[in-house]
FINU-846655 format. One record per residue (C-alpha): residue number from 1; residue in one letter; x, y, z. Coordinates in steps of 0.5 Angstrom, whole numbers, padded with zeros to 4 digits. Last residue first. Layout:
// FINU-846655
NUM  A  X  Y  Z
...
// end
This chain:
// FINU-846655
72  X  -0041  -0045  -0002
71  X  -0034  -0041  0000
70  X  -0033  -0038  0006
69  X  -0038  -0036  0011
68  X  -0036  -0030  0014
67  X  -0037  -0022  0014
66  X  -0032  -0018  0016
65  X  -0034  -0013  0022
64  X  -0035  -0006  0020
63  X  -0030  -0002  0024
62  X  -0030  0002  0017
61  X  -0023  0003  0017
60  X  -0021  -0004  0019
59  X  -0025  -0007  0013
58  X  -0021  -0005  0008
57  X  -0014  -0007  0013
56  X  -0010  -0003  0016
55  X  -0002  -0003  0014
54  X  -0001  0005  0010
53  X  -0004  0007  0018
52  X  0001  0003  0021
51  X  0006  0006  0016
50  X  0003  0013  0018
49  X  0003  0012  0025
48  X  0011  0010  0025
47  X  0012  0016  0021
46  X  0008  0020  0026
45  X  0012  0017  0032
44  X  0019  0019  0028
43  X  0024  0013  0030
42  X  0031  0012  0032
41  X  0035  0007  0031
40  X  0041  0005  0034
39  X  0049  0005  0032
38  X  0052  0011  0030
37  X  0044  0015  0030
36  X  0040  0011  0024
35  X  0034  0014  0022
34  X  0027  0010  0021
33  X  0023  0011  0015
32  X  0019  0004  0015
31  X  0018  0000  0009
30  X  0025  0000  0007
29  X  0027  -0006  0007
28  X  0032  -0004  0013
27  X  0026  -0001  0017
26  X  0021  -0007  0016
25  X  0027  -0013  0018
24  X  0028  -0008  0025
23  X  0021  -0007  0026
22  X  0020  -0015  0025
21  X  0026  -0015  0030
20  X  0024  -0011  0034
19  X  0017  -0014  0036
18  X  0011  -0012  0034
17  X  0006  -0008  0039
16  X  0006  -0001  0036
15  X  0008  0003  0041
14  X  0012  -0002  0045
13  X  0015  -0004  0040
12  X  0017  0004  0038
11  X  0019  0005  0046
10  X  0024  -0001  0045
9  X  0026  0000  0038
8  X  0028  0009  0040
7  X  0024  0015  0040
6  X  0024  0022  0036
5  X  0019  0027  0037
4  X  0016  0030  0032
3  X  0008  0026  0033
2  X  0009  0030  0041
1  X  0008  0025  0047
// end
């Protein structure tokens, strides 16, 4: 699938893993651009890569794994 193309809740929960109704919660706040077409959304895949890209944990980047232990 090409990054411009549009896509709809369903093919973007499946892309990303989380439910539509987080994905909904996220459009509406603001912290994900989607596009409303009447009643549907409709989402970029390069704006759905960003944002989850915006989401990644310092760690996640590096694929090093967390170091554990806790407080002594």
């Amino acid at each position: 699938m090409a990054s411009h193309q549009w896509i709809d809740i369903t093919d973007a929960a499946a892309i990303t893993g989380f439910c539509t109704r987080t994905l909904r919660r996220n459009a509406a706040s603001g912290e994900l651009p989607a596009y409303k077409v009447g009643r549907a959304l409709r989402f970029r895949i390069d704006d759905i890569n960003s944002w989850m890209e915006s989401n990644r944990l310092p760690n996640a980047k590096s694929g090093a794994p967390r170091k554990s232990g806790g407080a002594r």
